[in-house]
C-alpha positions in Angstrom: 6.1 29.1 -11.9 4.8 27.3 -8.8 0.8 27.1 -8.7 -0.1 28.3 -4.5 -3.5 27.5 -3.5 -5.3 28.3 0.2 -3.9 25.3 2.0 -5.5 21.9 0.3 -4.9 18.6 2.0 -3.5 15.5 0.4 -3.5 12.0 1.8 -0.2 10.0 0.9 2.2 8.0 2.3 -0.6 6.9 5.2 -0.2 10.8 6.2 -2.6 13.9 6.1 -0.6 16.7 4.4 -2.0 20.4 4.3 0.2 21.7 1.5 0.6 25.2 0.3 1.4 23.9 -3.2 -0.8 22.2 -5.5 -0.5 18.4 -5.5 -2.5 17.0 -8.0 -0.7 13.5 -7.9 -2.4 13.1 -4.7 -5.9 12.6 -3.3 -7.5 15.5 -1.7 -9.1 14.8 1.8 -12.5 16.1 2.6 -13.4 18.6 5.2 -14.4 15.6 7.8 -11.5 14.3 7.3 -8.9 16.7 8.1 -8.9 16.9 11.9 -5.6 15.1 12.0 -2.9 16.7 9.9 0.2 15.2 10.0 2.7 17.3 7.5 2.4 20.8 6.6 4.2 22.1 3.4 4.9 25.5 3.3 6.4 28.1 0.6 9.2 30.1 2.3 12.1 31.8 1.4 15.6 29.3 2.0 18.1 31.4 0.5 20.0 32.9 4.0 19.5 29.7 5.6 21.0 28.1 2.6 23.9 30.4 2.3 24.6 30.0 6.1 24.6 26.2 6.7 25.7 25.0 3.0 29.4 23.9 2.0 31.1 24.8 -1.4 30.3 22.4 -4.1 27.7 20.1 -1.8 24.2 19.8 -2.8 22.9 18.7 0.4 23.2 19.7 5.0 22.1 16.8 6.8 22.1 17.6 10.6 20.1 15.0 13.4 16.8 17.0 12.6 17.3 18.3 9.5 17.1 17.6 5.5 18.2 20.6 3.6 19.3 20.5 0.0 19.5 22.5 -3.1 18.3 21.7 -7.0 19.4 24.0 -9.0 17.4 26.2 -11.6 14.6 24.2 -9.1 14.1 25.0 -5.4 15.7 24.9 -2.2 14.1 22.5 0.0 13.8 22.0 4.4 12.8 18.6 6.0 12.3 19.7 9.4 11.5 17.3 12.5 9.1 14.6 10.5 7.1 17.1 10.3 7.4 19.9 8.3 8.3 20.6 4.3 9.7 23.9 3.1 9.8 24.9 -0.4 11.7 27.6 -1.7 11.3 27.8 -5.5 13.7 29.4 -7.8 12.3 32.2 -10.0 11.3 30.7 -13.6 11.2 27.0 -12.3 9.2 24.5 -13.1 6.2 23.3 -11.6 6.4 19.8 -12.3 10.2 19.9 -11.4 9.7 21.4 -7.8 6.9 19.0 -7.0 9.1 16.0 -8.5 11.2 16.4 -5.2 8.7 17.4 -2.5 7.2 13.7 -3.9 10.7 12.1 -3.8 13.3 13.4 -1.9 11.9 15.4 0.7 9.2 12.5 1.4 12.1 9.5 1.6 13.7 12.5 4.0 10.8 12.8 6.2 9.5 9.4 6.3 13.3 8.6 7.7 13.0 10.9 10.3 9.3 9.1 11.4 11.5 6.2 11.2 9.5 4.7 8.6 11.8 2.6 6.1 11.5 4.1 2.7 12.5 1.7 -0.3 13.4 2.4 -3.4 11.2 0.5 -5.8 8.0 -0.1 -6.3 5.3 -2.3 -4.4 2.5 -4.4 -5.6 -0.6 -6.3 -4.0 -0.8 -9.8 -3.9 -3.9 -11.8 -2.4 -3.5 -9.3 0.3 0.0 -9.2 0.7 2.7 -6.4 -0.3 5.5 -7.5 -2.5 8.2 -4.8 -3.4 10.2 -4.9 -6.2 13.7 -3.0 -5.7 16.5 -2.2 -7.7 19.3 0.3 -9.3 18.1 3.0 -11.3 17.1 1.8 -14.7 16.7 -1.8 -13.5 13.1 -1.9 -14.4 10.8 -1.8 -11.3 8.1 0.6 -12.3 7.6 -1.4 -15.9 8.1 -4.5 -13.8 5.1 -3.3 -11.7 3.3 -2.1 -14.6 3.4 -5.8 -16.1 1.6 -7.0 -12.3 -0.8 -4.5 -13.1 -1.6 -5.7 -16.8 -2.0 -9.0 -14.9 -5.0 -7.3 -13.1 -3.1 -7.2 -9.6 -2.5 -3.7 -7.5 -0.4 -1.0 -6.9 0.8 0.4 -3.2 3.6 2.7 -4.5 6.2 3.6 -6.9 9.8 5.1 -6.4 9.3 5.5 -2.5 8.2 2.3 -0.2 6.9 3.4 3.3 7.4 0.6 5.4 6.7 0.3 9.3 6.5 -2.5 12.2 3.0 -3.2 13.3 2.5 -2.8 17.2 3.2 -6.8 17.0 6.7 -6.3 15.3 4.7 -7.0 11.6 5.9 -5.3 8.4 3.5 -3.0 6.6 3.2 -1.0 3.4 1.7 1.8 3.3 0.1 3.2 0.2 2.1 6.0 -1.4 -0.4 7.9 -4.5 -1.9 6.1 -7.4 0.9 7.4 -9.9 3.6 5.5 -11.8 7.1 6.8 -13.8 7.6 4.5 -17.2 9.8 4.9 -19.6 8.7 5.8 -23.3 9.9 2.0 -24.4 7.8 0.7 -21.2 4.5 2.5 -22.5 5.4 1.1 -26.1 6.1 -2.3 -25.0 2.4 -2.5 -23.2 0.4 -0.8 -26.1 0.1 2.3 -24.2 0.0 5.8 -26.3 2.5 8.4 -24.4 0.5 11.4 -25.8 -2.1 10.5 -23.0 0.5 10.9 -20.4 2.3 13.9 -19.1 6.4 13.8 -19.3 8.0 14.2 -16.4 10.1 17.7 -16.5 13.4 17.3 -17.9 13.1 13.6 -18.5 11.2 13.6 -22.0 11.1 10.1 -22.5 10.0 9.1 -18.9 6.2 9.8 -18.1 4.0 10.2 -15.4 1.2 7.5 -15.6 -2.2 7.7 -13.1 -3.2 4.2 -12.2 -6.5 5.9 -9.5 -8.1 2.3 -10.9 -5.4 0.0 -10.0 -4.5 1.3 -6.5 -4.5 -0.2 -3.2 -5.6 2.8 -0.3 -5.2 0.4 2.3 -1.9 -0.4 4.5 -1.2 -4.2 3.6 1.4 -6.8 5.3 5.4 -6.8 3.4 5.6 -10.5 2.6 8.6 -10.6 -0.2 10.9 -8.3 -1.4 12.5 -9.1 -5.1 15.9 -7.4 -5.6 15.4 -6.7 -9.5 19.2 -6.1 -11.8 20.3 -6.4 -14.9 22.2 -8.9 -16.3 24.2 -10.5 -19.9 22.3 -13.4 -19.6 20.2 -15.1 -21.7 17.7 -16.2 -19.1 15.7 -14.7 -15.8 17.2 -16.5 -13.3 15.9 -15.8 -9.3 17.7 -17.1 -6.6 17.3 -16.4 -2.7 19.0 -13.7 -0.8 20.3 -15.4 2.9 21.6 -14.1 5.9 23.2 -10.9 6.5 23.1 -10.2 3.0 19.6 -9.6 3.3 20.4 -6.7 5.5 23.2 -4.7 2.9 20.0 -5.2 0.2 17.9 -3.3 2.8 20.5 -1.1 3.3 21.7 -0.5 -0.1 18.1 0.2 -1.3 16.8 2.8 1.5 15.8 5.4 -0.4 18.7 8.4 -0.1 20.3 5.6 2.2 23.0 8.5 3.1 20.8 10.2 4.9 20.7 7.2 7.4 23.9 8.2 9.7 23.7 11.8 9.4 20.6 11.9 11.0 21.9 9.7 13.7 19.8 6.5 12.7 22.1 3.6 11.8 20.8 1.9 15.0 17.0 2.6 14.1 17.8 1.1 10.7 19.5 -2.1 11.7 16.9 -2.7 13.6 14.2 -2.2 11.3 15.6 -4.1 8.8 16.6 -7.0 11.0 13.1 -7.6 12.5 11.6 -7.4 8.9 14.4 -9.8 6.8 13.7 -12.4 9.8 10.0 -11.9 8.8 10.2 -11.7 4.8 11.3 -13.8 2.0 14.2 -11.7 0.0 15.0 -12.8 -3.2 17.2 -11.7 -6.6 15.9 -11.4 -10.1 18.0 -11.2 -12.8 16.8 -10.1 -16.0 18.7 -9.8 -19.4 19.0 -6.7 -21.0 19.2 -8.0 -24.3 15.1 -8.4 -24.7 11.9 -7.4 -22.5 11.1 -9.5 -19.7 8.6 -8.4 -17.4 5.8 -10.7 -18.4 8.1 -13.7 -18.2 9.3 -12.0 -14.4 5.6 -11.5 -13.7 5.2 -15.2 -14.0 8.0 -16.4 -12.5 7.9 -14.5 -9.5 4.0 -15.4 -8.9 4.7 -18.3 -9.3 7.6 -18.5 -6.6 4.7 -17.3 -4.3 2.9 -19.7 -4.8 5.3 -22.6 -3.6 6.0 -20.8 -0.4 
């Protein structure tokens, strides 16, 4: 059952969204603050559109201004024009499961229609910098983050990375929502107790962890990215990422990357990506999968910092 409310807005993603659905991941905005609002999310009913536009057996209709896609047992959700979210929720689901997309899929839709890169990862402050740590799936960028915050440093986001050019061609993170997604052996291997933390639906062993304390609400300049994947070895090993293969990891970790042509923004993205890999340092982290190794990443990567 979805939980409606008379029109709250949230701040996220560096946007004002007035949302018919509750968001408590979010920050609310005040009154004062609301003259500007930049996304409305509405409850609506998808099914005709969906039953018009959809093909057999796909889960997703990307057309040059529109997202719409289908979970099922879930919702049926519209990104519309950069501007606009529409939920249409399936009777019995889950509350948590629906909002789990409007967070995730629907914002990586809509940020790529404001042509604003989203990564998939997670990004951390530095001494006023933003560092983003991307990878796979599994390859350990949210407990990767989580270590940099045990270290005492910041969160800008997890899963989603909004990334724009300044008006002088400078890369900037934008803060997603103080929230993170770790893994039952993450929260075990930091001392944390997973019966303070609320699972994330249908993922038992994955939980959703507030860090309102360790967040940066402020946009901050992308000065690395760290390509984060598993490997059989024994040892972390980092190494730099050169040339045009800088631009496939940008391309290959856009979040819902396939979205990219469809839309009719493979020129947008080249170019985004070119200005900010000629800007950035880009490296690759291997990790073995054999033992936990975030601290020992934690280090080595500040420490690579350091010596630039």
């Amino acid at each position: 059952m979805v939980t409606t409310l008379n029109k709250s807005v949230y701040k996220a993603f560096g946007l004002n969204m007035m949302s018919d659905i509750r968001l408590p991941e979010l920050p609310k905005i005040i009154d004062k603050q609301r003259d500007e609002i930049d996304i409305v999310i509405e409850l609506a009913d998808l099914t005709n559109l969906w039953n018009e536009l959809a093909e057999p057996n796909r889960h997703f209709v990307v057309k040059e201004d529109i997202v719409l896609f289908q979970i099922p047992k879930t919702a049926i959700y519209l990104i519309e024009g950069g501007e606009r979210i529409i939920v249409s929720p399936q009777h019995g689901a889950e509350e948590d499961h629906v909002r789990l997309y409007v967070l995730g899929t629907c914002m990586g839709a809509l940020l790529q229609q404001r042509k604003v890169l989203p990564l998939h990862g997670s990004a951390i402050a530095i001494d006023g910098k933003a560092y983003a740590i991307v990878g796979d799936s599994g390859a350990g960028k949210s407990t990767l983050a989580s270590a940099f915050l045990s270290e005492g440093y910041q969160l800008i986001s997890d899963d989603v990375i909004p990334v724009s050019l300044s008006n002088h061609d400078i890369p900037i993170v934008t803060p997603a929502y103080p929230q993170q997604k770790l893994w039952q052996e993450s929260l075990d291997a930091f001392g944390m107790d997973s019966d303070k933390y609320r699972p994330i639906f249908d993922r038992e062993m994955k939980f959703a962890v507030p860090v309102t304390s360790k967040f940066v609400s402020t946009a901050l300049p992308l000065a690395g990215v760290f390509e984060l994947i598993k490997t059989d070895r024994n040892e972390v090993l980092i190494e730099p990422i050169v040339n045009l293969e800088r631009l496939h990891t940008f391309f290959y970790h856009t979040y819902r990357n396939f979205f990219i042509a469809r839309l009719g923004l493979m020129d947008w993205h080249f170019k985004i990506t070119a200005s900010i890999a000629n800007k950035i340092k880009v490296y690759r982290v291997q990790r073995p999968i054999n033992r936990f190794t975030a601290k020992d990443i934690t280090s080595l990567i500040i420490n690579t910092i350091e010596k630039e």
